[in-house]
C-alpha positions as CSV (number, residue, x, y, z in Angstrom):
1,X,1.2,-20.3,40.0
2,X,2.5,-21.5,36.6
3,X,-0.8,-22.3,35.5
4,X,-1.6,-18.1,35.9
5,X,1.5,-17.2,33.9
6,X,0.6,-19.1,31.4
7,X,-2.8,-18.0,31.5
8,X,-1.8,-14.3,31.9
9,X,0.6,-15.0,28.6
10,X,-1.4,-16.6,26.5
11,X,-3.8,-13.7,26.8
12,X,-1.3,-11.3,26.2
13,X,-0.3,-12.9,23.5
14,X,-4.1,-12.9,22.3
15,X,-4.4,-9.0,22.8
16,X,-0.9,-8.6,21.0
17,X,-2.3,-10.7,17.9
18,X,-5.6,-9.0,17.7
19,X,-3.6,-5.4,17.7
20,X,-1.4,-7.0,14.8
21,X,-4.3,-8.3,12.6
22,X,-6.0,-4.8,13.3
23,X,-3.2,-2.9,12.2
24,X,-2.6,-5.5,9.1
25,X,-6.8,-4.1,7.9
26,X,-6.1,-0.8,8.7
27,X,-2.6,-0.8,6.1
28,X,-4.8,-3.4,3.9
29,X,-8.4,-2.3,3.2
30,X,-6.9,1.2,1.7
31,X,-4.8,-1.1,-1.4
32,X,-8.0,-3.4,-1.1
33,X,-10.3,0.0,-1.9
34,X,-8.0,1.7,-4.2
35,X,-7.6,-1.1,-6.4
36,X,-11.2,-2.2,-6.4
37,X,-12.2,1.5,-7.4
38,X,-10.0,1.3,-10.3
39,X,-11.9,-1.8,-11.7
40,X,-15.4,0.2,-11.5
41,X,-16.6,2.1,-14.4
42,X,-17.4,5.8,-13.8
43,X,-21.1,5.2,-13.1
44,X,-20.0,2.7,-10.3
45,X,-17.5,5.3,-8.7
46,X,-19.6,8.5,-8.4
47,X,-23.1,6.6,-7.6
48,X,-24.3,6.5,-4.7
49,X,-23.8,3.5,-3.0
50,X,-20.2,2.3,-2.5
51,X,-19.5,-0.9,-3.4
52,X,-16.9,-2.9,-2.1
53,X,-16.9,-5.8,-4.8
54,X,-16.9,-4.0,-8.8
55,X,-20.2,-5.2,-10.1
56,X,-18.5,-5.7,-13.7
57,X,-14.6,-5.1,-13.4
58,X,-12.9,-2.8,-16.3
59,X,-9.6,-2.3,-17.5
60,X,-10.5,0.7,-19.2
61,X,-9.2,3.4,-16.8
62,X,-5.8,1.7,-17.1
63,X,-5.8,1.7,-21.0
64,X,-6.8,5.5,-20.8
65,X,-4.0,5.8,-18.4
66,X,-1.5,4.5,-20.7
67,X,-3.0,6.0,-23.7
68,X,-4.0,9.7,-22.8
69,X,-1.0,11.0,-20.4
70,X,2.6,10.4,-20.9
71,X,2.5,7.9,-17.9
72,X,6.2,6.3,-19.1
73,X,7.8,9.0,-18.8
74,X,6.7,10.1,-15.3
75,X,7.8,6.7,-14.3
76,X,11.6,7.0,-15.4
77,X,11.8,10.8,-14.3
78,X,10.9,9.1,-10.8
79,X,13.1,6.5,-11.6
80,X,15.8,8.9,-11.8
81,X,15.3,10.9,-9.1
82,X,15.4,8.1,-6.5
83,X,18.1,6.5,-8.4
84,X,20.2,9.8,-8.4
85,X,19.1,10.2,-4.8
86,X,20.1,7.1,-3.4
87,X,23.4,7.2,-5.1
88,X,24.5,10.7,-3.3
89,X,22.9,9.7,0.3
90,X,25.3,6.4,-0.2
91,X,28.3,8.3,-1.2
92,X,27.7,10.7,1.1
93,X,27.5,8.4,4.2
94,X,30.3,6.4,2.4
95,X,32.2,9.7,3.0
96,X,31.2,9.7,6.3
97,X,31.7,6.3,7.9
98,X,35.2,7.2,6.2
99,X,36.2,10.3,8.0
């Protein structure tokens, strides 16, 4: 009888890990793909086969980031709106916990 439970668990415990490492790819290969794509030059991103390794990996999209849109600034207006927004949901619930 013990022998079954611990047959039964270890195959739980099986199933439960192979969910786990399936939901670990399906959160993964999306960062994976997105930051692979931004290492391909133009060519490599609108051919027509997709590649899943850059065949020669660029920086250039991120220096025409930096360089063509006002990138720095979008990142302290966001900055400050989930600054400012964290501040008044704290006080608020401060407030709250208070009363």
């Amino acid at each position: 009888m013990a022998l079954r439970m611990t047959t039964q668990r270890r195959a739980l415990q099986g199933l439960g890990n192979g969910v786990l490492v399936l939901m670990l790819l399906w959160t993964a290969i999306p960062f994976y793909w997105m930051i692979a794509t931004s290492l391909k030059h133009d060519k490599e991103i609108y051919g027509y086969e997709a590649t899943l390794i850059p065949q020669r990996p660029t920086l250039a999209n991120y220096a025409t980031v930096f360089r063509e849109t006002p990138y720095l600034l979008y990142l302290r207006n966001s900055v400050v709106v989930a600054v400012g927004s964290t501040v008044l949901s704290m006080v608020i619930a401060c407030l709250g916990a208070y009363a």
